[in-house]
Backbone as CSV, one residue per row, in Angstrom:
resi,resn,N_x,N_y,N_z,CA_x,CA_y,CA_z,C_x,C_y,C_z
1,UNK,0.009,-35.924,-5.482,-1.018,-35.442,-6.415,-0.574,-34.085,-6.961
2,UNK,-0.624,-34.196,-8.228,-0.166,-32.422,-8.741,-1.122,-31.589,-8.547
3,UNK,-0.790,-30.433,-8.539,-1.308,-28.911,-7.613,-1.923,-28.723,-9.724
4,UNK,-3.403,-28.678,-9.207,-4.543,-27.733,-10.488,-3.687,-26.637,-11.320
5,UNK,-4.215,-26.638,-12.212,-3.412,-25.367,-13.057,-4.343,-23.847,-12.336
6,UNK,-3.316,-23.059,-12.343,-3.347,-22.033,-12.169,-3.891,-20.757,-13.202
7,UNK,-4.373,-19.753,-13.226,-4.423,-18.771,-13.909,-3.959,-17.377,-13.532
8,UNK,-2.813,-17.315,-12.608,-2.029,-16.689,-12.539,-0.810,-16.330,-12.300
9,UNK,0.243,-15.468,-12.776,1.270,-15.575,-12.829,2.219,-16.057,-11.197
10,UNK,1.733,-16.215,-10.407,2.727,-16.677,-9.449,2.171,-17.509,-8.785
11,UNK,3.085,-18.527,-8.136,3.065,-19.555,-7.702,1.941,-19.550,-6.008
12,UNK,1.317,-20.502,-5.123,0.845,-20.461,-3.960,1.889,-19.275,-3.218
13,UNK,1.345,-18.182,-2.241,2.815,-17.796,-1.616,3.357,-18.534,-0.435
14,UNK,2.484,-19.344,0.138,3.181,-20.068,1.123,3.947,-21.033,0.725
15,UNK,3.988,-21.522,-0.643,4.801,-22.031,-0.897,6.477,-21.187,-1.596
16,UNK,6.544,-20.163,-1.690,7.073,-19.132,-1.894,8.671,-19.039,-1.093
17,UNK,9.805,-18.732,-1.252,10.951,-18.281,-0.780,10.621,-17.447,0.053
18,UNK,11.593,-17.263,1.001,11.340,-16.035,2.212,11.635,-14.626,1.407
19,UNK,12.735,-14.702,0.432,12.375,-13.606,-0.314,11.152,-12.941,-1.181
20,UNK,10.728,-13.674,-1.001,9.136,-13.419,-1.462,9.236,-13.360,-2.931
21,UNK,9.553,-14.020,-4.180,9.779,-13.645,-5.351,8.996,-14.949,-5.240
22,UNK,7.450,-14.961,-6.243,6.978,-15.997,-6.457,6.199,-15.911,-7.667
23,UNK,6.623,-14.819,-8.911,5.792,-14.968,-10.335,6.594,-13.833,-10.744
24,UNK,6.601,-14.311,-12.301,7.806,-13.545,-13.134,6.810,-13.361,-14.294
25,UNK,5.867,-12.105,-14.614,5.239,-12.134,-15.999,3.368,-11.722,-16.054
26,UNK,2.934,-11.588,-16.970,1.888,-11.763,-17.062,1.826,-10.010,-17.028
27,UNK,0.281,-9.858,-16.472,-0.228,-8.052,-16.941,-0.776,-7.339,-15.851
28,UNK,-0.761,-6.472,-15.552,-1.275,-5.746,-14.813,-2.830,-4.918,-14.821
29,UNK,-3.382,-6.170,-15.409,-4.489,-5.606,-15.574,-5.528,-5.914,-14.277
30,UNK,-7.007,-5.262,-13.966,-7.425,-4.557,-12.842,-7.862,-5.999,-12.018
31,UNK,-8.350,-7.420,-12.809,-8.652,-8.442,-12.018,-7.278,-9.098,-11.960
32,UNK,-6.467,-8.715,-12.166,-5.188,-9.795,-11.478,-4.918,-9.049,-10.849
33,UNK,-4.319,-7.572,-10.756,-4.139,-7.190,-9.517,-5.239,-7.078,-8.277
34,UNK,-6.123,-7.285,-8.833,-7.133,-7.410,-7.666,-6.857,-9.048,-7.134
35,UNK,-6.734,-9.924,-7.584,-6.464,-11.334,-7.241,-5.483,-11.166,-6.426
36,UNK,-4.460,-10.595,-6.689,-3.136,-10.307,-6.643,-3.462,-10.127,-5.019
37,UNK,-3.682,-8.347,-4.669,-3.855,-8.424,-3.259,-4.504,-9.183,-2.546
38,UNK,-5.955,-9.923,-2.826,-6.649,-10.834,-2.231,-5.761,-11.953,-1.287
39,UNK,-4.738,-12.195,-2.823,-3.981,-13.480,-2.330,-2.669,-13.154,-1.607
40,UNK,-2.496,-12.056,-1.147,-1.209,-11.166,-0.686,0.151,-11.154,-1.814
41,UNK,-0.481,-10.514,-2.060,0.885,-10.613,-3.426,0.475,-9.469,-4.333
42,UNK,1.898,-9.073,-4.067,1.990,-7.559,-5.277,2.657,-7.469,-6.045
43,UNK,2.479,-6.282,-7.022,3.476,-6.122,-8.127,4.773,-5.247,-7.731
44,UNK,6.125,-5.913,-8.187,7.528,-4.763,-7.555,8.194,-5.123,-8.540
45,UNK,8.759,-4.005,-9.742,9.309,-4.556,-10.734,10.244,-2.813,-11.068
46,UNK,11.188,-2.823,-12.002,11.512,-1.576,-12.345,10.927,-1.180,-13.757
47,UNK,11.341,-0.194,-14.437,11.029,-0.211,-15.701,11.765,-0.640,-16.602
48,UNK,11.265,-1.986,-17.947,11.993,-1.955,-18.682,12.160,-3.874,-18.350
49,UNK,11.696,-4.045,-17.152,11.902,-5.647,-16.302,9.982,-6.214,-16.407
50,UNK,10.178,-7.073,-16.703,8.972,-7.894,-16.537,8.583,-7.745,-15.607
51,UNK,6.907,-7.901,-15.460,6.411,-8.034,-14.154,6.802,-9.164,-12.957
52,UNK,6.926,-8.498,-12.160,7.217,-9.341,-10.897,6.695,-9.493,-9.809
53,UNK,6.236,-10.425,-9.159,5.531,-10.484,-8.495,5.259,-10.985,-7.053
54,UNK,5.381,-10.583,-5.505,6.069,-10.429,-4.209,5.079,-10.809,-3.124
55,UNK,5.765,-12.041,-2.541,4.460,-11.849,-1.232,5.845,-12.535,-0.148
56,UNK,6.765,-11.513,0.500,7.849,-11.775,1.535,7.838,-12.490,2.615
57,UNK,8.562,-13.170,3.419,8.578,-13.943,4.695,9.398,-13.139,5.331
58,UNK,9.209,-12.118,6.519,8.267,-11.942,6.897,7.458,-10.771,6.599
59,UNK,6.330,-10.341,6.782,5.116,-9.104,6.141,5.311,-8.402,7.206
60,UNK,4.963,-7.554,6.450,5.123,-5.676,7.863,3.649,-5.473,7.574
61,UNK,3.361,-4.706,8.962,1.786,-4.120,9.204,1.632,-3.364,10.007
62,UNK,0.552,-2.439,10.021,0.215,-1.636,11.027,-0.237,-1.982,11.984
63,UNK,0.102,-2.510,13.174,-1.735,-3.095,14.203,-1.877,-1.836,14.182
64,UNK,-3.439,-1.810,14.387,-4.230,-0.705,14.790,-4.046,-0.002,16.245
65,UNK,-3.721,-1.176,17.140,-3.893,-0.530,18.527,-2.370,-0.640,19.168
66,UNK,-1.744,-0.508,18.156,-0.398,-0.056,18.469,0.302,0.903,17.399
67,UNK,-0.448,1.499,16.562,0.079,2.584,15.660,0.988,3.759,16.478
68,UNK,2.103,4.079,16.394,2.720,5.546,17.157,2.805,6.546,16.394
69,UNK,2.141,7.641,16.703,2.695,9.247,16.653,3.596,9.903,17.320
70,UNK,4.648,9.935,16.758,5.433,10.739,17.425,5.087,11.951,18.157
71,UNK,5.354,12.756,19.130,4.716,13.606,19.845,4.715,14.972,18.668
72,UNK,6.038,14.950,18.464,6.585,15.948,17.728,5.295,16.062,16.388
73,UNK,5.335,14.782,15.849,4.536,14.965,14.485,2.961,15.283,15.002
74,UNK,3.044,14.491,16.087,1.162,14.929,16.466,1.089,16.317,16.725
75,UNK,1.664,17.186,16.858,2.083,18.689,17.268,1.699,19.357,15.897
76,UNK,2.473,18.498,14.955,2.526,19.030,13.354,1.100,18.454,12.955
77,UNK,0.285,17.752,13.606,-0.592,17.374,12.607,-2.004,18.411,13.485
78,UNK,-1.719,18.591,14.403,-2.739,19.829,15.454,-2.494,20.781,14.679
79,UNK,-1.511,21.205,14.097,-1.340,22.732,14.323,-2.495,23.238,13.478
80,UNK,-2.649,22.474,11.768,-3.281,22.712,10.742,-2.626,22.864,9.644
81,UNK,-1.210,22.816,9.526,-0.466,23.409,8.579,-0.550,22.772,7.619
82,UNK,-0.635,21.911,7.308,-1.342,20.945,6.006,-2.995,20.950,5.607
83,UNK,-3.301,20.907,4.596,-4.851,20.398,4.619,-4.562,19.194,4.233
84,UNK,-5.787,18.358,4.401,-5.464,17.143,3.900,-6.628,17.007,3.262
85,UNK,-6.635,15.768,2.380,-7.939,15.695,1.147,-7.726,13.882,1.149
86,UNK,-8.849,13.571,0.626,-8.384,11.930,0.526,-9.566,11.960,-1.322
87,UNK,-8.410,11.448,-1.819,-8.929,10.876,-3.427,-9.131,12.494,-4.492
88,UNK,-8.133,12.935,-3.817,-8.488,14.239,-4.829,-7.316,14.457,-6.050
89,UNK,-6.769,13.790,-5.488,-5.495,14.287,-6.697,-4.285,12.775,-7.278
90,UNK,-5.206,11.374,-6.851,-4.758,10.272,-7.141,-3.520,10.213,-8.183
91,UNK,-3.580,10.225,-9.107,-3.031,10.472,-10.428,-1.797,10.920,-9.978
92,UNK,-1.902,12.002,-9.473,-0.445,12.955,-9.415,0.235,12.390,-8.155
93,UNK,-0.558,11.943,-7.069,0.464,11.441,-5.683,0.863,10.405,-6.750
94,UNK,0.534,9.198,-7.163,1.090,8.029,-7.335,2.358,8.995,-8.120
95,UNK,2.072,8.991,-9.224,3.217,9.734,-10.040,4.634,10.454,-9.148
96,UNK,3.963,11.377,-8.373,5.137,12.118,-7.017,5.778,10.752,-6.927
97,UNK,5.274,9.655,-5.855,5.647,8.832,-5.477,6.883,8.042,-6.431
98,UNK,7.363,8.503,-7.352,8.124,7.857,-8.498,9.228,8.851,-8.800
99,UNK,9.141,9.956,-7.983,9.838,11.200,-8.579,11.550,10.847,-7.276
100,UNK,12.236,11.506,-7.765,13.921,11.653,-7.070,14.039,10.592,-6.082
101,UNK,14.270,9.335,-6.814,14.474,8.117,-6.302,15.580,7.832,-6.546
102,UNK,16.790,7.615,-5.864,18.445,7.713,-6.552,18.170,6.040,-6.763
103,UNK,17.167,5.434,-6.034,17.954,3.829,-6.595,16.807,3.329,-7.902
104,UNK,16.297,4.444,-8.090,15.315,4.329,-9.421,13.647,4.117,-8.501
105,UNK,12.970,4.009,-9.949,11.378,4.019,-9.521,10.628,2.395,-9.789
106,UNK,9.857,2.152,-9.458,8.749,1.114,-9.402,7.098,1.509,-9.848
107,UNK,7.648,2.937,-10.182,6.183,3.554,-10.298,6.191,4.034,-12.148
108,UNK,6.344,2.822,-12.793,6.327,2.964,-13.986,4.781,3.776,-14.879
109,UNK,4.857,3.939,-15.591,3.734,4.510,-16.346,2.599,3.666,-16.752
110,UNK,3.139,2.041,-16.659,1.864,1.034,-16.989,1.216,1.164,-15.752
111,UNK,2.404,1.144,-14.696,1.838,1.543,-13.006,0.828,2.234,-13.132
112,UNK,1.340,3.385,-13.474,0.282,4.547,-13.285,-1.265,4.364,-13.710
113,UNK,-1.020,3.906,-14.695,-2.135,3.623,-15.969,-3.088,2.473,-14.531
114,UNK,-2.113,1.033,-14.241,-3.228,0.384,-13.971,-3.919,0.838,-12.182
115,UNK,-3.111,1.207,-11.963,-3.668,1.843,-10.592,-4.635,2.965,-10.645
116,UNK,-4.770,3.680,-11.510,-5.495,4.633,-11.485,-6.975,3.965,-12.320
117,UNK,-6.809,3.135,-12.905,-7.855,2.115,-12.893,-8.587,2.086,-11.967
118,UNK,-7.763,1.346,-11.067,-8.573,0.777,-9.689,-9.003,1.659,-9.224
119,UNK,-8.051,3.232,-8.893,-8.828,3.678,-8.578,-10.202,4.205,-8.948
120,UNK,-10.270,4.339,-10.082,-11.321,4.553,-11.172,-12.725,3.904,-10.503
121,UNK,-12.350,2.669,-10.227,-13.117,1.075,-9.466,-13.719,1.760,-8.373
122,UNK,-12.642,2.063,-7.497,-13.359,2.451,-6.080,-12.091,1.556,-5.157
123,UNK,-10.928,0.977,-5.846,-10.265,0.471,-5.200,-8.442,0.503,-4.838
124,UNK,-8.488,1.830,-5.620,-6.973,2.367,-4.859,-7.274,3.723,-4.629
125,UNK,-6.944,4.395,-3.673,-7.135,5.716,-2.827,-5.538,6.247,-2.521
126,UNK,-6.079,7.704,-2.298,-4.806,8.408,-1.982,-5.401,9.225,-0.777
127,UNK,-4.325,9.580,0.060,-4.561,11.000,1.138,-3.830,11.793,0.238
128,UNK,-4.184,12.907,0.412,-2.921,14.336,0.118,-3.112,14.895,1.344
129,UNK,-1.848,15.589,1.353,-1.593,16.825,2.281,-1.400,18.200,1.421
130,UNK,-1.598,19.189,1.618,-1.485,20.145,0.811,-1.048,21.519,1.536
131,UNK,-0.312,22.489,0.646,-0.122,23.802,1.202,-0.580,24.939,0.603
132,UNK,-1.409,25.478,0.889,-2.290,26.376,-0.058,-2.810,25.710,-1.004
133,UNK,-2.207,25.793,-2.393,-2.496,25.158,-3.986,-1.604,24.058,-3.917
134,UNK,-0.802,24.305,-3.417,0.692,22.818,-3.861,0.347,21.685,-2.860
135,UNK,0.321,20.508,-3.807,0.680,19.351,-3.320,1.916,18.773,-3.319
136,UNK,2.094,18.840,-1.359,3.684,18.689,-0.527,3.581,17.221,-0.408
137,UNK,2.595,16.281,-0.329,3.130,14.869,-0.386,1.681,14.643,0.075
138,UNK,1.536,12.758,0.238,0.438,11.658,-0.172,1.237,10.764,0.109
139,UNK,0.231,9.628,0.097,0.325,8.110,0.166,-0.846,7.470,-0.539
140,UNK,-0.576,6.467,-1.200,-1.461,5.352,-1.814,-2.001,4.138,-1.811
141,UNK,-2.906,3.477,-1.830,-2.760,1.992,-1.769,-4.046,1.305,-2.306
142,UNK,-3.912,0.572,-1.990,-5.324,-0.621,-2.488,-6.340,-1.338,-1.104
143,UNK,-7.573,-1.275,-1.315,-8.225,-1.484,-0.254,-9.379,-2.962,-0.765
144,UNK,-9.342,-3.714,-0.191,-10.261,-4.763,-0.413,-10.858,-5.041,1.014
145,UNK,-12.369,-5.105,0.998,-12.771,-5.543,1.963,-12.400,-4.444,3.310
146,UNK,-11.469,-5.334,4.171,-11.308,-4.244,5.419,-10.264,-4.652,5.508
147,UNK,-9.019,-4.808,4.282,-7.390,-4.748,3.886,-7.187,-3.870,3.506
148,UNK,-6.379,-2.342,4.050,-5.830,-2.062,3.293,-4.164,-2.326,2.788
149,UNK,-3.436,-2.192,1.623,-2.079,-2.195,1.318,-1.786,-1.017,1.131
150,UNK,-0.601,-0.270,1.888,-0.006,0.829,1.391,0.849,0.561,-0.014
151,UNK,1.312,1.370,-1.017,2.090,1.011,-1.673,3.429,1.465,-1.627
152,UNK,3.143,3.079,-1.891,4.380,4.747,-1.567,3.764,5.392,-0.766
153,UNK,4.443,6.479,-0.763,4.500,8.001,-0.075,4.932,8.603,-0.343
154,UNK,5.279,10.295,-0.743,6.325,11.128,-0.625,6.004,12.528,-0.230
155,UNK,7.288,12.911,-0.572,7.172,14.539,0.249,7.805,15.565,-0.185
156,UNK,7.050,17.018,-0.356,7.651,17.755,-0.825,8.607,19.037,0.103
157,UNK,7.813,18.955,1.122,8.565,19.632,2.581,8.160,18.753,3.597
158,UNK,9.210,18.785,4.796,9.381,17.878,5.622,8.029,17.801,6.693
159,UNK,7.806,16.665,6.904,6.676,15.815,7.561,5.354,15.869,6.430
160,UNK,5.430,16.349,5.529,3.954,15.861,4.394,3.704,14.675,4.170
161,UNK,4.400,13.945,4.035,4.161,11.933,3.472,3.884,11.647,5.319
162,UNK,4.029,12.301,6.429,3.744,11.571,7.861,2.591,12.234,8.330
163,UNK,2.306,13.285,7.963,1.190,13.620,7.805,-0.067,12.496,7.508
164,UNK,0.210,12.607,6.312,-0.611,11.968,5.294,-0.524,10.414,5.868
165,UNK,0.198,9.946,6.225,0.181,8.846,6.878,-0.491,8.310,7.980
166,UNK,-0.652,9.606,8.945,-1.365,9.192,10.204,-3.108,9.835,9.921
167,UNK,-3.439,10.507,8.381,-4.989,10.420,8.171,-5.436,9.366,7.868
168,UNK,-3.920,8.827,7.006,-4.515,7.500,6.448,-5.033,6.019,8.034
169,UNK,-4.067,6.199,8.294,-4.417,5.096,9.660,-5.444,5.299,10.271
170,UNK,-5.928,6.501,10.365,-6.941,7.471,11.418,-7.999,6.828,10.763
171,UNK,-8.243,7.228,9.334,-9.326,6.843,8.505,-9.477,5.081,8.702
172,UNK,-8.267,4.483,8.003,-8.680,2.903,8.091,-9.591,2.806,9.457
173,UNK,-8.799,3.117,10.638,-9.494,2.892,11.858,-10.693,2.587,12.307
174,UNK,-11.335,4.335,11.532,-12.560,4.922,11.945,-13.590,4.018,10.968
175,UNK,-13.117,3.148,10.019,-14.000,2.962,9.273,-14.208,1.382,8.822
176,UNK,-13.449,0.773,10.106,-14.131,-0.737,10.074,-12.734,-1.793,9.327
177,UNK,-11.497,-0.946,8.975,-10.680,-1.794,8.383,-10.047,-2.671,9.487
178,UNK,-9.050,-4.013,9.070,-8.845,-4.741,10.496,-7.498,-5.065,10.191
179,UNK,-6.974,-4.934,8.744,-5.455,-5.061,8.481,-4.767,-3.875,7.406
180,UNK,-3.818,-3.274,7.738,-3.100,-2.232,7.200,-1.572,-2.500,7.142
181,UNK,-1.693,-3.176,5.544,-0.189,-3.987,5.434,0.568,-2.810,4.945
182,UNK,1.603,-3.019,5.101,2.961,-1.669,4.647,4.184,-2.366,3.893
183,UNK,3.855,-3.869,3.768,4.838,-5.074,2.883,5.729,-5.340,3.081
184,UNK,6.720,-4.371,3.229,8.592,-4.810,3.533,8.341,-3.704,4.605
185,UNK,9.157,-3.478,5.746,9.468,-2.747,6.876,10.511,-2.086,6.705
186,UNK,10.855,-0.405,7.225,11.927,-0.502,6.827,11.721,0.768,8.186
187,UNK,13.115,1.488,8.819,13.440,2.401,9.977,12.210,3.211,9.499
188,UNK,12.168,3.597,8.558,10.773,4.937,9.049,9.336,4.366,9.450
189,UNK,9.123,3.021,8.755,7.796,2.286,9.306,7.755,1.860,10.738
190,UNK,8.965,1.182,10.791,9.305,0.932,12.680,9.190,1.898,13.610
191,UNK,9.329,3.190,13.126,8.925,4.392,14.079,7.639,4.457,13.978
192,UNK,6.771,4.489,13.287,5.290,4.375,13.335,4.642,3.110,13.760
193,UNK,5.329,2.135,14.606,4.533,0.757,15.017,4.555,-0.430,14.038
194,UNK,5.225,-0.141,12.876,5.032,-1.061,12.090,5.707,-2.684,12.992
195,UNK,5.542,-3.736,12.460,5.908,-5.289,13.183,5.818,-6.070,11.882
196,UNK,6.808,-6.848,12.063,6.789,-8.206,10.883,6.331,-9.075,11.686
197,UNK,5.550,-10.211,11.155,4.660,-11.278,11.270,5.005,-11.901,10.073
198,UNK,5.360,-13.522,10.396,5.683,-15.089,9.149,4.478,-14.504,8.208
199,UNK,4.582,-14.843,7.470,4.082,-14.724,5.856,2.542,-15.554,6.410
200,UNK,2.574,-16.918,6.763,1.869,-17.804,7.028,0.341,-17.121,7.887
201,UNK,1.235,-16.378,9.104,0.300,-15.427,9.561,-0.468,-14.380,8.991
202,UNK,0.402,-13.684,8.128,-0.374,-12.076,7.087,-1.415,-12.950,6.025
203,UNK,-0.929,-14.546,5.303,-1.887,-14.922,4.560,-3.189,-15.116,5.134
204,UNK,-3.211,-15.290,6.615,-4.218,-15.692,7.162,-4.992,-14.368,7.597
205,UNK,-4.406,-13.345,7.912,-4.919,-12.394,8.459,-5.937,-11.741,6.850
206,UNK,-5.173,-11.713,5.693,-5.610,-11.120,4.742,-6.869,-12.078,4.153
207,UNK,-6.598,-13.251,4.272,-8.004,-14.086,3.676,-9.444,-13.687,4.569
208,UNK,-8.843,-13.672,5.869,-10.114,-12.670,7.199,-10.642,-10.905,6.239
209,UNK,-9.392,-10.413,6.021,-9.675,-9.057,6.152,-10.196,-8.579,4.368
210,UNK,-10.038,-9.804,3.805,-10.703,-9.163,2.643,-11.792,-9.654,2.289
211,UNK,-12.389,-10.327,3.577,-13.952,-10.742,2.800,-15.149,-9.530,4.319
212,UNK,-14.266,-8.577,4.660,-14.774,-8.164,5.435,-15.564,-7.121,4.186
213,UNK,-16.792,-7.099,4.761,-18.084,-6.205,4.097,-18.312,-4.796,4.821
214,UNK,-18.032,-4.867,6.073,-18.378,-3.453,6.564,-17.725,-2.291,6.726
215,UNK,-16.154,-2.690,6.178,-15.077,-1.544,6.182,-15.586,-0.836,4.486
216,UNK,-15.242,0.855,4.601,-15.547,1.222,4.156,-14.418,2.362,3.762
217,UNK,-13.713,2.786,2.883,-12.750,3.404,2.509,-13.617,5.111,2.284
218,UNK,-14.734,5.044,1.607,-15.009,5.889,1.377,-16.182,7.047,2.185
């Protein structure tokens, strides 16, 4: 029996390559990317390349009750030397997040445009860390339900994006979320607890975690 027509650019992801490449096209506008994460699948494209569109075999995540702080960084995050803020300066982390990338950026300007949408919505958030007036680094992502997706991070002096990382977890925690995807894994996520889990599993975990009602981002 043939599979219903679709109204969006990528294919089922479980039916999907382990590389996770499963839709080539379409827009970035605020209900497809909202579909988009629902259905675990994001946008990863450069500038200048059609939209593209990613849901990998296997998914990286935070568990909650295995997140690590390094001793060292929990030291840095006692001391006070950062302030931290959550949703104050959206706009400009995402943007940072795009800045001195030698293998190029993903954080194009339509990026910018449609994420700051959402956030507009109530549905992409930032932490900052800050030093006096200057913002030293942030992280971003999209929250549905009691999912959140990280997207970036960066940093302007050393430990600001890990900072900002462990308010962000602190917060999901405290506030009813039950999955905190991080998408591809890579050595700096593995030091913070990150774990890959089959695709098959994160689809299942995310169809749970985004019809959750009582997590609360804000």
């Amino acid at each position: 029996m043939s599979q219903p027509p679709r109204d969006v650019p990528w294919i089922p992801p479980d039916l999907g390559p382990s590389d996770g490449l499963i839709g080539v096209g379409g827009e970035l506008a605020p209900a497809v990317l909202l579909r988009a994460y629902a259905d675990g699948v994001f946008p990863w494209f450069s500038a200048g390349d059609p939209v593209l569109w990613w849901s990998p075999d296997p998914r990286a995540i935070f568990p909650f009750d295995s997140f690590h702080v390094p001793k060292r960084l929990a030291r840095t995050v006692a001391s006070g030397q950062f302030r931290i803020t959550v949703n104050s300066s959206f706009r400009d982390v995402m943007k940072a997040c795009g800045e001195l990338r030698e293998e190029g950026s993903w954080v194009t300007p339509d990026m910018v445009e449609a994420y700051t949408t959402l956030h507009e919505m109530g549905f992409a958030h930032s932490v900052e860390t800050w030093q006096g007036d200057d913002l030293v680094g942030g992280i971003y992502g999209v929250a549905i339900g009691g999912m959140f997706a990280g997207e970036s991070m960066f940093y302007r002096v050393p430990d600001a994006s890990k900072v900002a990382l462990v308010a962000l977890q602190r917060r999901l925690a405290s506030r009813g979320f039950e999955l905190f995807d991080t998408q591809i894994a890579n050595e700096h996520t593995f030091r913070f607890g990150a774990v890959e889990i089959p695709r098959g599993e994160y689809l299942m975990q995310v169809r749970k975690a985004v019809r959750n009602t009582r997590a609360s981002f804000a």
